[in-house]
C-alpha atoms as an extended CHARMM CRD file, in Angstrom:
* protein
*
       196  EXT
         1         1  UNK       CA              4.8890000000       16.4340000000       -5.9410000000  PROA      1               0.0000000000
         2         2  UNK       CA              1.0910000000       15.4180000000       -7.2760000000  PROA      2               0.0000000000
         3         3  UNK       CA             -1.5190000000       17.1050000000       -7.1100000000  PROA      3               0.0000000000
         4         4  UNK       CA             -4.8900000000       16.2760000000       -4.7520000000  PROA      4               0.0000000000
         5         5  UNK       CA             -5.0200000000       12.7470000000       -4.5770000000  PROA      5               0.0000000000
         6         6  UNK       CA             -8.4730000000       10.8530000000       -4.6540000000  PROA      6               0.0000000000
         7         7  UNK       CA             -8.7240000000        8.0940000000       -1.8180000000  PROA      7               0.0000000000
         8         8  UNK       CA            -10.9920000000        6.8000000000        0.5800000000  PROA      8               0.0000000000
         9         9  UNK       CA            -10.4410000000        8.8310000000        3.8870000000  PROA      9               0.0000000000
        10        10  UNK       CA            -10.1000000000        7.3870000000        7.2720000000  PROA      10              0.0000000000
        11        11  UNK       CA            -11.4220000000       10.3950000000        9.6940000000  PROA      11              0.0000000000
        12        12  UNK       CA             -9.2520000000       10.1680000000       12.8230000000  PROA      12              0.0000000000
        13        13  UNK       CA            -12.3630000000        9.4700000000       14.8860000000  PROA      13              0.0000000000
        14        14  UNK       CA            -12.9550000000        6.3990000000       12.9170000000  PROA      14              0.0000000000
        15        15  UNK       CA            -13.5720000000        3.5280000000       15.6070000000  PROA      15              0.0000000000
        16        16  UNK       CA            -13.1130000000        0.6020000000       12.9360000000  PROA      16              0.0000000000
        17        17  UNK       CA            -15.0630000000       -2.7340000000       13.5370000000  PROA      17              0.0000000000
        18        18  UNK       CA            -15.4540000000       -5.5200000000       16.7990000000  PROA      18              0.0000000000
        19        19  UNK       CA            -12.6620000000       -8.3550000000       16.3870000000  PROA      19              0.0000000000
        20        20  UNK       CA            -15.9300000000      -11.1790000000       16.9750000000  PROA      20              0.0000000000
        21        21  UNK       CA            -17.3880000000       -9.5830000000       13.5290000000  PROA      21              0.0000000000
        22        22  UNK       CA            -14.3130000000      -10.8020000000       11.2170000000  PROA      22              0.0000000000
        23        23  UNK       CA            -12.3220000000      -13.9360000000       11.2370000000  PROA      23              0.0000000000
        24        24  UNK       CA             -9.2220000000      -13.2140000000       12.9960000000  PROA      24              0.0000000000
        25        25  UNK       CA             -6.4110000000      -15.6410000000       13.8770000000  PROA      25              0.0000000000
        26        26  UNK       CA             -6.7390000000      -16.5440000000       17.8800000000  PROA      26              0.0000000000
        27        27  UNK       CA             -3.5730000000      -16.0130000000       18.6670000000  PROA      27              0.0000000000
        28        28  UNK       CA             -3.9570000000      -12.2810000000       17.8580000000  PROA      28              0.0000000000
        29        29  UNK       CA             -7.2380000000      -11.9910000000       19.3290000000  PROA      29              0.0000000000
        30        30  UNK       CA             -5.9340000000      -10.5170000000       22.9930000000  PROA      30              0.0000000000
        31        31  UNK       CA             -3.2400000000       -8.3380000000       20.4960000000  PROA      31              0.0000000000
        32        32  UNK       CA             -5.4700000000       -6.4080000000       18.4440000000  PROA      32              0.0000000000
        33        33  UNK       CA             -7.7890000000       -3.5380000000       19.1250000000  PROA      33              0.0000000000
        34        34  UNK       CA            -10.4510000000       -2.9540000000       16.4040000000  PROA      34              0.0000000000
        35        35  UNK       CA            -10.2010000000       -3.9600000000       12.3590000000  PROA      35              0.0000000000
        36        36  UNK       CA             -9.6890000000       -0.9720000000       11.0280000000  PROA      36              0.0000000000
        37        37  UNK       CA             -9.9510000000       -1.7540000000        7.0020000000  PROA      37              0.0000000000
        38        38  UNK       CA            -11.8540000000       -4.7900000000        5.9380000000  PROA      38              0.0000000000
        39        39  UNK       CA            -10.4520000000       -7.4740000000        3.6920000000  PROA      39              0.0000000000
        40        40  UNK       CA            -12.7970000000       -6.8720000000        1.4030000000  PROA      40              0.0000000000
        41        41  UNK       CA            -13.0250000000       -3.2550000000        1.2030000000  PROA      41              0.0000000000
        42        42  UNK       CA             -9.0590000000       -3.2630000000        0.8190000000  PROA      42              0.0000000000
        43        43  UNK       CA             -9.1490000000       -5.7600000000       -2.3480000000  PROA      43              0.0000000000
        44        44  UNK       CA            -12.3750000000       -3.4810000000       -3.8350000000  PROA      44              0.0000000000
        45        45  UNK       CA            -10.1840000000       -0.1910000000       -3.5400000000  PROA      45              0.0000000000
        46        46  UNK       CA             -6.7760000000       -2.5120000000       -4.8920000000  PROA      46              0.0000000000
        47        47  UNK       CA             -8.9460000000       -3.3630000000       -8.0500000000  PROA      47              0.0000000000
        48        48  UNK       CA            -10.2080000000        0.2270000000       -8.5000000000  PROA      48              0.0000000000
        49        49  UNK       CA             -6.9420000000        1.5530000000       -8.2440000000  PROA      49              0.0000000000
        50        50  UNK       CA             -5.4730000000       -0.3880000000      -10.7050000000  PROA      50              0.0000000000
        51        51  UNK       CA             -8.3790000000        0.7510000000      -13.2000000000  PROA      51              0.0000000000
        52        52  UNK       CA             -6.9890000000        3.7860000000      -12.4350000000  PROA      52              0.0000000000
        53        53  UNK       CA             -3.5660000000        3.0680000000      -12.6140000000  PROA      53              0.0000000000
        54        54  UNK       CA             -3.9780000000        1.9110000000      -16.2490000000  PROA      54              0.0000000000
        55        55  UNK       CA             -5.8470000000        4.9500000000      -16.9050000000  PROA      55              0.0000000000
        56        56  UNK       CA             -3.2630000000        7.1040000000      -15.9270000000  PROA      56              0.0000000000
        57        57  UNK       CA             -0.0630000000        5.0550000000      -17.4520000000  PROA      57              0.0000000000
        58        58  UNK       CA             -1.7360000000        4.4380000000      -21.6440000000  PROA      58              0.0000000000
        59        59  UNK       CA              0.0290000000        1.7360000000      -23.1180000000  PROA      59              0.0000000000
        60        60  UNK       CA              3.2700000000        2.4330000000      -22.2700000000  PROA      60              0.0000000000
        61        61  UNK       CA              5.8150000000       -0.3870000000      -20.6430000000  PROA      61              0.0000000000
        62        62  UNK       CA              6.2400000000       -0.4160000000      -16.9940000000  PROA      62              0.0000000000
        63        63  UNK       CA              7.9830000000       -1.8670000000      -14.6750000000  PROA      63              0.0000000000
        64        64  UNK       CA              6.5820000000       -2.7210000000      -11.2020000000  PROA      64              0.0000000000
        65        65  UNK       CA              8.5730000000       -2.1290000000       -8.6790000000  PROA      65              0.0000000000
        66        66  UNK       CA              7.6290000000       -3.7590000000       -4.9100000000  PROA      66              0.0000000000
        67        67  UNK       CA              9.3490000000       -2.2140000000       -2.5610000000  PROA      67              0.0000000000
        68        68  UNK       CA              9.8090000000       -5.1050000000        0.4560000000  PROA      68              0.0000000000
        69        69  UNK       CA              8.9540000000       -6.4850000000        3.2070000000  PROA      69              0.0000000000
        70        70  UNK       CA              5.4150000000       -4.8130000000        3.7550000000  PROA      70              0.0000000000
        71        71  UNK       CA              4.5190000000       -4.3250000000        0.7030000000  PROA      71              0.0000000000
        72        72  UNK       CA              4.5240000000       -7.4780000000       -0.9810000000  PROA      72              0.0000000000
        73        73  UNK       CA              0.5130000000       -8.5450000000       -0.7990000000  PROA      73              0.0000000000
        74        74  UNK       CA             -0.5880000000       -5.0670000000       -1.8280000000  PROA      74              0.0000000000
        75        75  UNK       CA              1.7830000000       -5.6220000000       -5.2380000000  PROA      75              0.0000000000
        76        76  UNK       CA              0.7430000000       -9.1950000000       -5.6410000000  PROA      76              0.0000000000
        77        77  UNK       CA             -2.9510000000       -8.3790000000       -5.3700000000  PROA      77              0.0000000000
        78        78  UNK       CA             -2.5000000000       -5.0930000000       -7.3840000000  PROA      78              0.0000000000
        79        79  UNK       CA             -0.6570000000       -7.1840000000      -10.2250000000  PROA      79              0.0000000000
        80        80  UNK       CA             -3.7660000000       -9.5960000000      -10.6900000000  PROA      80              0.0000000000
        81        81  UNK       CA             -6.1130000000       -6.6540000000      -11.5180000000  PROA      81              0.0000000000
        82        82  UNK       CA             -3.7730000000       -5.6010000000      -13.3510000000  PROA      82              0.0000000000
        83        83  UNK       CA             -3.6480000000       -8.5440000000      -15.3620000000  PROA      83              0.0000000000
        84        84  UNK       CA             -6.9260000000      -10.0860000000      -15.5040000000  PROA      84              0.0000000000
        85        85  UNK       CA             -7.7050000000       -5.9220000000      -16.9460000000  PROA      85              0.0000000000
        86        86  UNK       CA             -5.2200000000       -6.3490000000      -19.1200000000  PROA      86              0.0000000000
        87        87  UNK       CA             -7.1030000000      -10.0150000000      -20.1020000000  PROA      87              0.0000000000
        88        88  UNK       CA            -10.7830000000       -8.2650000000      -20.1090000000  PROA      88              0.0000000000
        89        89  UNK       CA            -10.4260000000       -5.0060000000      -21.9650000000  PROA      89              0.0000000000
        90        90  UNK       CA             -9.2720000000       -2.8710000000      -24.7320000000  PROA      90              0.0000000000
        91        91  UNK       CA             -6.3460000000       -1.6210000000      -23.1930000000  PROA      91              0.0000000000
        92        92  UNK       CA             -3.2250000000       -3.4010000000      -22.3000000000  PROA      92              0.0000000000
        93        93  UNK       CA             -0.1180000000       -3.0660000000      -20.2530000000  PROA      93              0.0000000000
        94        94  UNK       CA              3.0600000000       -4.3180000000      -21.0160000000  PROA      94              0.0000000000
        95        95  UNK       CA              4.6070000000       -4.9510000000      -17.6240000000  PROA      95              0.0000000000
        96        96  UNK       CA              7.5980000000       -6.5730000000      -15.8510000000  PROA      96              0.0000000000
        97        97  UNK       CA              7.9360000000       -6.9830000000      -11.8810000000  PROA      97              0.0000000000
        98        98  UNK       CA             10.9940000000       -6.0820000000       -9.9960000000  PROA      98              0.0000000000
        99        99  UNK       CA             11.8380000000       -5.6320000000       -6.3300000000  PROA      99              0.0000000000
       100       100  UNK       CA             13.6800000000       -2.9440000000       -5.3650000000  PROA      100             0.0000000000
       101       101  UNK       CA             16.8860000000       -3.3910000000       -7.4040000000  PROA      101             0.0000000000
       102       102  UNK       CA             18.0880000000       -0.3960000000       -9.0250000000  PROA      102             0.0000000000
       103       103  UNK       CA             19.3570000000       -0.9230000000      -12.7130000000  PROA      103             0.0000000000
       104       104  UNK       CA             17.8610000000        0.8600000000      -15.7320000000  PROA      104             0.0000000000
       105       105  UNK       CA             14.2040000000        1.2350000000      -15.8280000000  PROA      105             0.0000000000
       106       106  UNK       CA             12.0650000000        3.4010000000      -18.5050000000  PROA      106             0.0000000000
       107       107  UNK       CA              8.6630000000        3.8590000000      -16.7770000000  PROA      107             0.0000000000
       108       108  UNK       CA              8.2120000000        2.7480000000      -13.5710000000  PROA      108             0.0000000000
       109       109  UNK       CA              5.3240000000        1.7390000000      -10.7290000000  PROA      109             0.0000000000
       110       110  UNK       CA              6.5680000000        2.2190000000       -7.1990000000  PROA      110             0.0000000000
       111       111  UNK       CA              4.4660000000       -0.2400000000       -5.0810000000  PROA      111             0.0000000000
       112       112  UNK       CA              4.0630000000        0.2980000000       -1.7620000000  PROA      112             0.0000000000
       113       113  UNK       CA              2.4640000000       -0.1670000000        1.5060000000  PROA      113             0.0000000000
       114       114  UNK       CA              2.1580000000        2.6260000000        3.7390000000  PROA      114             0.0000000000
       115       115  UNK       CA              3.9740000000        6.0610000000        3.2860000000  PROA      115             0.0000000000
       116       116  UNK       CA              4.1070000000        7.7430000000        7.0100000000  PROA      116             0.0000000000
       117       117  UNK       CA              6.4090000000       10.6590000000        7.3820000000  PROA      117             0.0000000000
       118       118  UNK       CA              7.1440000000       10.2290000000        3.2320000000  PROA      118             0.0000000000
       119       119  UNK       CA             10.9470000000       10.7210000000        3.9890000000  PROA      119             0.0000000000
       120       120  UNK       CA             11.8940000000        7.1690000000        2.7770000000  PROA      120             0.0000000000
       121       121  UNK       CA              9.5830000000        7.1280000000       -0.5790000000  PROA      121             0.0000000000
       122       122  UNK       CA             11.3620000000       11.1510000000       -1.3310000000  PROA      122             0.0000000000
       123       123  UNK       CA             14.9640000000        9.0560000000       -0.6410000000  PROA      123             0.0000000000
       124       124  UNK       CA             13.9560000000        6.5140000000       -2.9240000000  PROA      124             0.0000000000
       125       125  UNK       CA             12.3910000000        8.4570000000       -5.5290000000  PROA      125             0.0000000000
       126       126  UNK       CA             15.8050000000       10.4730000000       -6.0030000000  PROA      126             0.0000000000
       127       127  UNK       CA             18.0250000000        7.6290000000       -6.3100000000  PROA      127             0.0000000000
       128       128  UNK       CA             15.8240000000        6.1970000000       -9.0280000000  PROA      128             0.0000000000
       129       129  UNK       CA             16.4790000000        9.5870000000      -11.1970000000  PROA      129             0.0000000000
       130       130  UNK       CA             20.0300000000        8.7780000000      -11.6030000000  PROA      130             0.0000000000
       131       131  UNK       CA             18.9020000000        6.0840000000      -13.8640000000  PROA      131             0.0000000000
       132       132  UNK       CA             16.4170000000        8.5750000000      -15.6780000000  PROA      132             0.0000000000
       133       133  UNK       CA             13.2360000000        6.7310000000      -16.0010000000  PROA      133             0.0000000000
       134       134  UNK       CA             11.1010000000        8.3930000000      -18.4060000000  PROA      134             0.0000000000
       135       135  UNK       CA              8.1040000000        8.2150000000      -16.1730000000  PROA      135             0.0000000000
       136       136  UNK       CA              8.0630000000        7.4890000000      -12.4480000000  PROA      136             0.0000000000
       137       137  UNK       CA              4.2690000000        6.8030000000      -10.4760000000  PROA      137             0.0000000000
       138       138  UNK       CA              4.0420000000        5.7790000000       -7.2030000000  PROA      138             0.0000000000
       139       139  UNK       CA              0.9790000000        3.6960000000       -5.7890000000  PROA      139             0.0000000000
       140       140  UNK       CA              0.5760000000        3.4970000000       -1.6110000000  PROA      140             0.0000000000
       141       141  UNK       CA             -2.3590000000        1.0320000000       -0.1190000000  PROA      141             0.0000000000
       142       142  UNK       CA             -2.0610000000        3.5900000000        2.7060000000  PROA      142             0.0000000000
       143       143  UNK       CA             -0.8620000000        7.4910000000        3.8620000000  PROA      143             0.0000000000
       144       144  UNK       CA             -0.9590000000        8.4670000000        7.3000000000  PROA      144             0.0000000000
       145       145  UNK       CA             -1.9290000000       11.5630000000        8.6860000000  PROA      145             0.0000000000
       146       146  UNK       CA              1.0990000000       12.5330000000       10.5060000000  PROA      146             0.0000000000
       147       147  UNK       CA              2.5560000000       15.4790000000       11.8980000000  PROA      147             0.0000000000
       148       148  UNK       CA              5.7860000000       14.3100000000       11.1620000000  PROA      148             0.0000000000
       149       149  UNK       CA              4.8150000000       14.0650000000        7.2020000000  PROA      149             0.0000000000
       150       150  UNK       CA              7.6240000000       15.9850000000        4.7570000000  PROA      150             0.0000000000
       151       151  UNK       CA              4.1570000000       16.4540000000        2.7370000000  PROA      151             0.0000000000
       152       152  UNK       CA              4.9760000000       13.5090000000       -0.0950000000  PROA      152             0.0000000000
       153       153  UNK       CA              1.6860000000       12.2570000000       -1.4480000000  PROA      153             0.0000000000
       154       154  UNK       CA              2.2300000000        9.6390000000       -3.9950000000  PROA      154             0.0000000000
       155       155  UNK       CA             -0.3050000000        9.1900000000       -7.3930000000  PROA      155             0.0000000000
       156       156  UNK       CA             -1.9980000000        6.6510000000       -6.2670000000  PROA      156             0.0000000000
       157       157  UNK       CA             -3.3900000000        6.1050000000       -2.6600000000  PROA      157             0.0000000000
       158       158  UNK       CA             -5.8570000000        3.4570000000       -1.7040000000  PROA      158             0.0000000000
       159       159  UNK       CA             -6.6050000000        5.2350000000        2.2280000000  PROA      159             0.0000000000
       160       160  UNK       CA             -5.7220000000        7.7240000000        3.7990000000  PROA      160             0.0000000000
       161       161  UNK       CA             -5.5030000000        6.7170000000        7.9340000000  PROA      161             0.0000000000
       162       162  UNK       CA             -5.2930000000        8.5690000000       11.1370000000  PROA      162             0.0000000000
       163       163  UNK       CA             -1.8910000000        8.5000000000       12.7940000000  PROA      163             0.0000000000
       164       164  UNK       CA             -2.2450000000        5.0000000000       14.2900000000  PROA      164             0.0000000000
       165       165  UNK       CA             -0.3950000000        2.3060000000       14.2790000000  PROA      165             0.0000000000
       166       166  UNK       CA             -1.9770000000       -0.6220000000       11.9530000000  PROA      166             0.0000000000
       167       167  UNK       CA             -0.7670000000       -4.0920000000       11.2070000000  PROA      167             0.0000000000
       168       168  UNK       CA             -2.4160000000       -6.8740000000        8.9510000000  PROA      168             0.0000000000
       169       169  UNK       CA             -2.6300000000       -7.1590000000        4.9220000000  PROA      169             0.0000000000
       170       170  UNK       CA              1.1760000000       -7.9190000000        5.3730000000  PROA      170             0.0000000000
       171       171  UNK       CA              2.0440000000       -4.8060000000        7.4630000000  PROA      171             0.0000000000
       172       172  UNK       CA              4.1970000000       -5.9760000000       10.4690000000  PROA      172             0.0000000000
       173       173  UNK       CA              5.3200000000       -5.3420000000       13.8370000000  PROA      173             0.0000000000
       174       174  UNK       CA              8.4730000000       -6.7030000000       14.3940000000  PROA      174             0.0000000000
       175       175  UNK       CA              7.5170000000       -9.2620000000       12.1210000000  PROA      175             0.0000000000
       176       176  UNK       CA              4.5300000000      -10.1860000000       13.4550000000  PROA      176             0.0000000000
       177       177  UNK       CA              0.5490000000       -9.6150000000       11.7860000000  PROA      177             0.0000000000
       178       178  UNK       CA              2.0520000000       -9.7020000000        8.1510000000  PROA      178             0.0000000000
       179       179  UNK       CA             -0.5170000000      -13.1110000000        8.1030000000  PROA      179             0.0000000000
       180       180  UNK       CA             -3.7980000000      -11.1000000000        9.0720000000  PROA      180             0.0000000000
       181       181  UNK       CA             -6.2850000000      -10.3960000000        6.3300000000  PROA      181             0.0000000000
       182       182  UNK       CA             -7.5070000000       -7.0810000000        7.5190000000  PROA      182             0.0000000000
       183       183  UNK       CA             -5.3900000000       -3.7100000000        8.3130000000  PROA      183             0.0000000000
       184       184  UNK       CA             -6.2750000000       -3.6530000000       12.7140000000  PROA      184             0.0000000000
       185       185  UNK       CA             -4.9910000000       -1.2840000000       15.0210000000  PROA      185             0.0000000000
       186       186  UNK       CA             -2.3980000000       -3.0290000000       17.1420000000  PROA      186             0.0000000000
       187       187  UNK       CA             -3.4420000000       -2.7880000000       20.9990000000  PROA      187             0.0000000000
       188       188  UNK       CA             -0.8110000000       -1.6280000000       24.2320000000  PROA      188             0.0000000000
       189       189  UNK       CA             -0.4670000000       -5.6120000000       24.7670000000  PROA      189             0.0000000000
       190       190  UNK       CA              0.2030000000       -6.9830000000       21.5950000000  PROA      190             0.0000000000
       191       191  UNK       CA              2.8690000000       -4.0610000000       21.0960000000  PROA      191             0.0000000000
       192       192  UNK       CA              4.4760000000       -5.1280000000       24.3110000000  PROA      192             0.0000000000
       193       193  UNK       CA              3.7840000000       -8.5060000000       23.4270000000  PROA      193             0.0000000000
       194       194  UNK       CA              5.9030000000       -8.7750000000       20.2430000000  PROA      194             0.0000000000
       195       195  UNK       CA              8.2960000000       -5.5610000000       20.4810000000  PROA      195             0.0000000000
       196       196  UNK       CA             12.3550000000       -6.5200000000       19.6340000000  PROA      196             0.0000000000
């Protein structure tokens, strides 16, 4: 398990922002509650963290592994600091990209969203040590606060959020809000609205 984990906190009386200060897509507009996590303030913590992330990881070879559906624009946008650091300075990154297929991997990124209760990153984490990766990190855009947390905390966490339930930046509900810039709290219509 790591250690204390630097991140921008989210204090659970956060209100967020008004949905007529962004651009939002209209038909979310009656679905949505507040914008939580600007656009812009999630792409300035992706860049720092991958700074941080090639800090952490030297020179070695990694591969990045997205793990899918949710996760996909955090990786992508993660990826292009990466490179464009690995263009601009002194230090370099060999990397390859892979989506979560497990074969044999020597040092790996995990890449993903949002850990909640942490129960699914722990599952995943110990069926990547039968292939006995030499070093295993694991970056989350997000970590809820949750009283149903098993206590994971990956290396790398962008935010850490109050226990509610946020779409946008390619985090879903049933599908839905993956195509929304910023991270919003979903409202009580829009959950009725799209639920299965």
């Amino acid at each position: 398990m790591a250690a204390a984990v630097e991140c921008v906190v989210i204090t659970d009386d956060e209100q967020g922002y008004g949905l007529d200060l962004f651009c939002i897509p209209k038909h979310y507009s009656n679905d949505l509650e507040r914008v939580f996590i600007p656009h812009g303030l999630i792409m300035d913590r992706t860049e720092r963290l991958a700074r941080d992330i090639m800090k952490a990881m030297g020179n070695h070879h990694i591969v990045a592994l997205c793990v899918l559906k949710g996760g996909y624009k955090f990786f992508a946008d993660l990826l292009d600091y990466i490179k464009a650091l690995n263009r601009n300075s002194d230090q370099s990154i060999p990397m390859t990209v892979d989506f979560i297929r497990l074969k044999s991997y020597c040092n790996v990124l995990i890449v993903e969203d949002i850990i909640d209760t942490g129960k699914t990153m722990q599952t995943l984490l110990n069926m990547l040590q039968d292939y006995k990766p030499n070093m295993v990190k694991v970056v989350s855009l997000l970590v809820k606060r949750t009283p149903r947390s098993v206590g994971y905390r990956p290396d790398f966490v962008g935010f850490e959020v109050p226990d509610k339930f946020v779409v946008g930046y390619a985090l879903d509900y049933n599908e839905y809000f993956r195509d929304l810039n910023h991270i919003c709290v979903i409202s009580e219509k829009g959950r009725e609205k799209y639920k299965a």
